[in-house]
C-alpha positions in Angstrom: 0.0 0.0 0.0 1.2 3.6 -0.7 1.0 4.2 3.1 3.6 1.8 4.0 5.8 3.8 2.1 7.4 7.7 3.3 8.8 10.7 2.5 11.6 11.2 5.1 12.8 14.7 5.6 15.8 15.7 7.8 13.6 18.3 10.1 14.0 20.2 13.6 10.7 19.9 15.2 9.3 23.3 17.4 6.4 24.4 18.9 3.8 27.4 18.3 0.2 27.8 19.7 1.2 24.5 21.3 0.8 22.9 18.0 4.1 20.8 16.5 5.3 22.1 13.2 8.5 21.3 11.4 11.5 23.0 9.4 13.2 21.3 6.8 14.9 21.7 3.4 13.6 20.2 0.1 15.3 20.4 -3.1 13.8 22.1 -6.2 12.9 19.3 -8.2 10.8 18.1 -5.6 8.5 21.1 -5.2 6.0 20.8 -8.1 5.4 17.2 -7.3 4.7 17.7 -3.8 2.9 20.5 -3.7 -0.2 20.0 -6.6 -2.0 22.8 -7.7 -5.8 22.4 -8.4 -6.7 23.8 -11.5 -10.4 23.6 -10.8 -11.8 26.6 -10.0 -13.2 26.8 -6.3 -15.3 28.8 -4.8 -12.8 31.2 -2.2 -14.7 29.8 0.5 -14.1 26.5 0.0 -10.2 27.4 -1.0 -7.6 27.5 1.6 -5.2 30.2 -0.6 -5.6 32.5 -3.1 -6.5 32.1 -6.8 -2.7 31.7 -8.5 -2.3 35.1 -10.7 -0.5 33.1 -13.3 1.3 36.4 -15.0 2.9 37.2 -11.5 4.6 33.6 -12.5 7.0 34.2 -15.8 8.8 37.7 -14.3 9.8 35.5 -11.0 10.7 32.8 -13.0 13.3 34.5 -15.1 14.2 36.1 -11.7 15.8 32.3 -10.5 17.1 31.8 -14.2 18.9 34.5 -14.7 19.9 34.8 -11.6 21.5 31.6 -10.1 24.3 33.4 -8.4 22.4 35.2 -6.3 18.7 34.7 -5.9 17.2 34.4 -2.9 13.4 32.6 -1.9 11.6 32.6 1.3 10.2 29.6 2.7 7.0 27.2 1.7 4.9 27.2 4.2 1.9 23.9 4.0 -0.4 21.8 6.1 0.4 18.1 5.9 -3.2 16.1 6.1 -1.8 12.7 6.4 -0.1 10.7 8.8 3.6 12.1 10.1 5.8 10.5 12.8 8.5 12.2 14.3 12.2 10.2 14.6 14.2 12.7 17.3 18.1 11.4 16.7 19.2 9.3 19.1 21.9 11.8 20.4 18.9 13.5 21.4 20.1 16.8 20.2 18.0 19.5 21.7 17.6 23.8 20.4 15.5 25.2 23.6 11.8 23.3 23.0 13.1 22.3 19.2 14.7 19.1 18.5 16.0 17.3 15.7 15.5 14.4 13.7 13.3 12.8 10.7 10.2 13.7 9.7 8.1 10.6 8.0 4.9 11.8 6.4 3.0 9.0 4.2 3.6 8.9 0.8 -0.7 9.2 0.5 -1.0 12.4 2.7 -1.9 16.0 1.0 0.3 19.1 1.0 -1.3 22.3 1.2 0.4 25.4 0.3 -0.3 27.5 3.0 2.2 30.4 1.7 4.4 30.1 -1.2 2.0 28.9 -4.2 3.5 31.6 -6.8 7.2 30.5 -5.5 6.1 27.1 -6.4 4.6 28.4 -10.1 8.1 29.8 -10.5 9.9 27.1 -9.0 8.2 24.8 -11.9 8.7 27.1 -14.6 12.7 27.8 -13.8 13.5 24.3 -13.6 12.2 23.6 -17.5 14.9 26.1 -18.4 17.4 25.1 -16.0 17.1 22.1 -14.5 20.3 22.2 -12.6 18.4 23.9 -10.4 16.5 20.6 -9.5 19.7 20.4 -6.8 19.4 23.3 -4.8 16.8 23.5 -2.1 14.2 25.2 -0.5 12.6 25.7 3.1 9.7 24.5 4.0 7.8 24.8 7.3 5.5 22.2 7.9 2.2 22.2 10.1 -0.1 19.6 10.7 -3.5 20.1 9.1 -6.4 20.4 11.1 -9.1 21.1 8.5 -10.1 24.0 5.8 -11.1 26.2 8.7 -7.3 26.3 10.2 -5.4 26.5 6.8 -7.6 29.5 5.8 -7.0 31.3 9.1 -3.2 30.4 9.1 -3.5 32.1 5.3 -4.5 35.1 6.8 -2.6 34.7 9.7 0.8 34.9 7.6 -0.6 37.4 5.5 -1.8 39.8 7.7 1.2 41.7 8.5 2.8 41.4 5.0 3.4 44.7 4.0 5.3 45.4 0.6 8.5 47.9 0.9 7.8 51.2 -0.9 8.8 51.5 -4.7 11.5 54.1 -3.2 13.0 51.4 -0.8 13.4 48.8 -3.8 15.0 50.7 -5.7 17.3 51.8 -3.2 18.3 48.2 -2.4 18.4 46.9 -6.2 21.8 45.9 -7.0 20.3 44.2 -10.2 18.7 46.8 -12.1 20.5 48.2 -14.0 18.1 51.5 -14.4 18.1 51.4 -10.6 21.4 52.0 -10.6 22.4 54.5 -13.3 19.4 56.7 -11.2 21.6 56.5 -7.7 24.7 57.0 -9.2 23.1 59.9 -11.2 21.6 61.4 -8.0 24.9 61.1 -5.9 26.6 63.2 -8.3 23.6 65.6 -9.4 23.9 68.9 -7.8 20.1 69.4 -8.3 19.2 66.4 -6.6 21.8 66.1 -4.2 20.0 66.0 0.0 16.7 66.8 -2.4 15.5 63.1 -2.8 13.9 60.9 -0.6 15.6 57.4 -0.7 13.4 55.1 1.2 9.2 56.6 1.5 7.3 56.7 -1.8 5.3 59.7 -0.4 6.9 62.9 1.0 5.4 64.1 4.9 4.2 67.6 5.3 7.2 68.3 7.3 9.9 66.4 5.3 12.7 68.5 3.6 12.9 66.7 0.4 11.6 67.8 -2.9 11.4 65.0 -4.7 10.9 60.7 -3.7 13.3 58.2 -5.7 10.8 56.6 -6.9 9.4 59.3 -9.1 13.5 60.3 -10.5 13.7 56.8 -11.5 10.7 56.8 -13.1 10.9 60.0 -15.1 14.6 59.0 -15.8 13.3 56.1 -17.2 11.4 58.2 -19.5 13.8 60.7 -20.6 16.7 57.6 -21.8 13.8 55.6 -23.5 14.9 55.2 -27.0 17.7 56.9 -27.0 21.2 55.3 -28.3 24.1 55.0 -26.2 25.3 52.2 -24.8 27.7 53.9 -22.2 26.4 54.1 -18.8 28.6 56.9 -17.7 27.3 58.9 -21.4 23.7 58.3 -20.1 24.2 59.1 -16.3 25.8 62.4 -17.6 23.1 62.9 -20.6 20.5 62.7 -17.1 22.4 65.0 -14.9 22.6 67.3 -18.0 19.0 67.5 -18.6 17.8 67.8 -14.7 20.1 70.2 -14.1 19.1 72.2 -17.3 15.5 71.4 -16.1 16.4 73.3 -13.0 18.2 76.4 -14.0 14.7 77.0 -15.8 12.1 75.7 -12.7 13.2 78.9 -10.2 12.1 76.9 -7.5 14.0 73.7 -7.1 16.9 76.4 -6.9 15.7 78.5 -4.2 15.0 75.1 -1.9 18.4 74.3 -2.9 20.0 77.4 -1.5 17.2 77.5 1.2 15.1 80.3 0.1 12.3 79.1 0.8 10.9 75.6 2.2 10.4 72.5 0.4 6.9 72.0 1.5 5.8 75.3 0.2 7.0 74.2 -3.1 4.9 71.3 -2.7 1.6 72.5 -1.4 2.0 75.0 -4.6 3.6 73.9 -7.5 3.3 70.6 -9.7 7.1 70.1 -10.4 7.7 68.0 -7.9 5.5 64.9 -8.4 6.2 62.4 -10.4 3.1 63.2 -13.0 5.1 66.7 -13.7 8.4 64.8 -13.7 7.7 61.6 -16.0 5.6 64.0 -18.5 9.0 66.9 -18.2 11.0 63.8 -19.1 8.6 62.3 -22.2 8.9 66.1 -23.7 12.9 66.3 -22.9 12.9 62.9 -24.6 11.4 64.0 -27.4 13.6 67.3 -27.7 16.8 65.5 -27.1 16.1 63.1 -30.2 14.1 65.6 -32.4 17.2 68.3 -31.3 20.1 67.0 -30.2 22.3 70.2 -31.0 19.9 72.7 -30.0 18.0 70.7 -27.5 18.9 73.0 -24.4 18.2 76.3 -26.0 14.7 74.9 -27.0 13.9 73.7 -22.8 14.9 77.4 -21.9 11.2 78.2 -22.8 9.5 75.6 -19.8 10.6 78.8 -17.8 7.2 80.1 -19.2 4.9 77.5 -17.5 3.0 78.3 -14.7 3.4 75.2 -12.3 0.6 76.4 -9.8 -1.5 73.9 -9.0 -4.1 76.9 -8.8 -3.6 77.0 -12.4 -6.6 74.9 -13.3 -6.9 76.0 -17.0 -3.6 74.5 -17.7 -3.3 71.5 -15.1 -7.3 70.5 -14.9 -8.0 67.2 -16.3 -4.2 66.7 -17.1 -2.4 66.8 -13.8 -4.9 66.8 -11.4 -8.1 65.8 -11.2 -10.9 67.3 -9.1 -8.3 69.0 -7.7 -5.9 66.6 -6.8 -2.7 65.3 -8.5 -2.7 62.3 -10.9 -0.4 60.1 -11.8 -2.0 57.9 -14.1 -0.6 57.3 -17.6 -3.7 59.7 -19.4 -2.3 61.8 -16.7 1.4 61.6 -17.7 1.2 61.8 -21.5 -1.8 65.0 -21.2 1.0 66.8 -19.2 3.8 66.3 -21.2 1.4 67.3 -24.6 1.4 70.8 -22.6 4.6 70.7 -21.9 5.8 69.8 -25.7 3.5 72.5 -27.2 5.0 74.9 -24.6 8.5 74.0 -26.0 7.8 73.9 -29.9 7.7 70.2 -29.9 5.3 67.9 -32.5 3.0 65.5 -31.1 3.2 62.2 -32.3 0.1 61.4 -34.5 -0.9 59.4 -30.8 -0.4 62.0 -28.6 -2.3 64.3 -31.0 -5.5 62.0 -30.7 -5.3 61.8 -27.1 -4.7 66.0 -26.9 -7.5 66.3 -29.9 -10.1 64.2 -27.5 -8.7 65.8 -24.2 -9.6 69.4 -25.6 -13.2 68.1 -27.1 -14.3 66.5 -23.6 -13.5 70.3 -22.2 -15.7 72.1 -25.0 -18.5 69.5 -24.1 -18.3 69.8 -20.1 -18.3 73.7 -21.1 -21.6 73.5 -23.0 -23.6 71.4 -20.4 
């Protein structure tokens, strides 16, 4: 019978709730046959995890494959519902209430994925490409199952304090990205954005001296070196610093935070140029200009000094920027501002820009009329 037969796993036994659980390591290969995933769909009552979001799947997938020198996963957790016995080793090796030995579970029990089902997705994609990876392992923590009831609280028990770092703080600790990294450097030796970017919050506090968050230089960065051709990283970090630094010798007020003229939360309360929308659409336009223009591009950005950056200006910003008056940074958002901007600066729409500017100005004449 399939009972008579185990899966052993070298394990050290602890205690939590006064409930046994167990700590072991399983190699790759052995993840996607272990741990099935039902394809049927359940109802989420009647489920113990969430639905798998298949396209969360590829993009951590590649993550293991192209990274086998230095990727790093957290542990499985799952609920056995079978029958275990513990084997503590006879030297009787004790860790405070843990102790360590082999755990038998019955080749016939269930696994349920408790935590971890998208690891496993990944885990099972990586290994078609690279199955070298079969040899390297995994944790898994191991609890006993006591029915749907318990597995769906322990889901929302490991969940419930899960909270995702900010975009700024990811950045800040990406060693990978390459974009991530051409922005830090650029910012370390920026004189614009030198002490003028928060590094780690995604949002800036009333009180909090910075101008801008990394999140939204990376961003916009990413925007203004779309497209264009060099293959140098030290030609585009100085391409960025050039352009920011050109953007601020013509936005009066980035200056006088600089030289502490006035505060950086006035600026804020104010003026748009300090969000991201402003930012990722001054970017698109200085995109645009540095391809369109590349000898002349600078003389052309002197005329941004015209804009009027209020956010009181709602005949300019309304529907673009902001919306019922507060700032947006949705894409429609991003591409109406930088259509202002470009037609501030001399600068052709594309024929899809002028669509979206064409509609944007028509839905104003109709609100007008009613």
């Amino acid at each position: 019978m399939v009972a008579d037969f185990k899966y052993v796993f070298p394990s050290i036994r602890g205690i939590q709730a006064h409930r046994e659980y167990y700590v072991s390591m399983c190699p790759l290969r052995l993840i996607p046959k272990l741990f099935l995933f039902d394809e049927d769909e359940i109802v989420p009552e009647l489920r113990a995890q969430r639905n798998l979001n298949r396209s969360r799947v590829p993009e951590m997938a590649r993550y293991l494959t192209q990274n086998p020198e230095g990727y790093v996963f957290s542990a499985i957790t799952a609920s056995i519902d079978g029958e275990v016995h513990f084997d503590q080793f006879n030297e009787g090796i004790d860790i405070g209430e843990s102790k360590i030995g082999y755990l038998h579970i019955s080749m016939d029990a269930k696994f349920v994925i408790n935590d971890g089902q998208h690891r496993r997705a990944a885990i099972q994609a990586a290994l078609g490409e690279r199955p070298e990876l079969g040899d390297e392992t995994i944790a898994v923590v191991f609890f006993l199952d006591v029915g749907l009831e318990r597995c769906q609280q322990m889901f929302a028990d490991l969940n419930r304090y899960a909270i995702r770092p900010s975009t700024s703080l990811g950045i800040l600790y990406d060693h990978r990205d390459d974009s991530a990294k051409l922005v830090k450097h650029m910012i370390s030796k920026s004189l614009v954005f030198r002490n003028m970017v928060e590094m780690e919050k995604t949002t800036l506090s009333a009180r909090s001296l910075r101008l801008f968050t990394l999140s939204a230089i990376y961003h916009a960065t990413g925007e203004l070196l779309k497209d264009i051709q060099i293959d140098d990283s030290e030609e585009k970090i100085a391409l960025a610093i050039d352009f920011w630094e050109e953007a601020a010798s013509n936005i009066k007020e980035w200056g006088q935070v600089s030289r502490g003229e006035i505060k950086s939360s006035e600026v804020r309360m104010d003026f748009l140029h300090t969000y991201g929308v402003a930012l990722q659409g001054l970017a698109r336009a200085g995109n645009t200009l540095i391809r369109k223009f590349p000898e002349d591009w600078k003389r052309r950005m002197s005329k941004i000094r015209k804009i009027d950056w209020r956010k009181s200006n709602i005949s300019l910003w309304d529907g673009r920027a902001m919306i019922a008056g507060r700032v947006s940074k949705g894409e429609r958002n991003v591409s109406l501002t930088a259509n202002a901007i470009k037609k501030c600066i001399g600068v052709p729409l594309s024929p899809d820009e002028q669509r979206l500017e064409n509609a944007f100005l028509q839905s104003g004449q109709d609100h007008e009329k009613t």
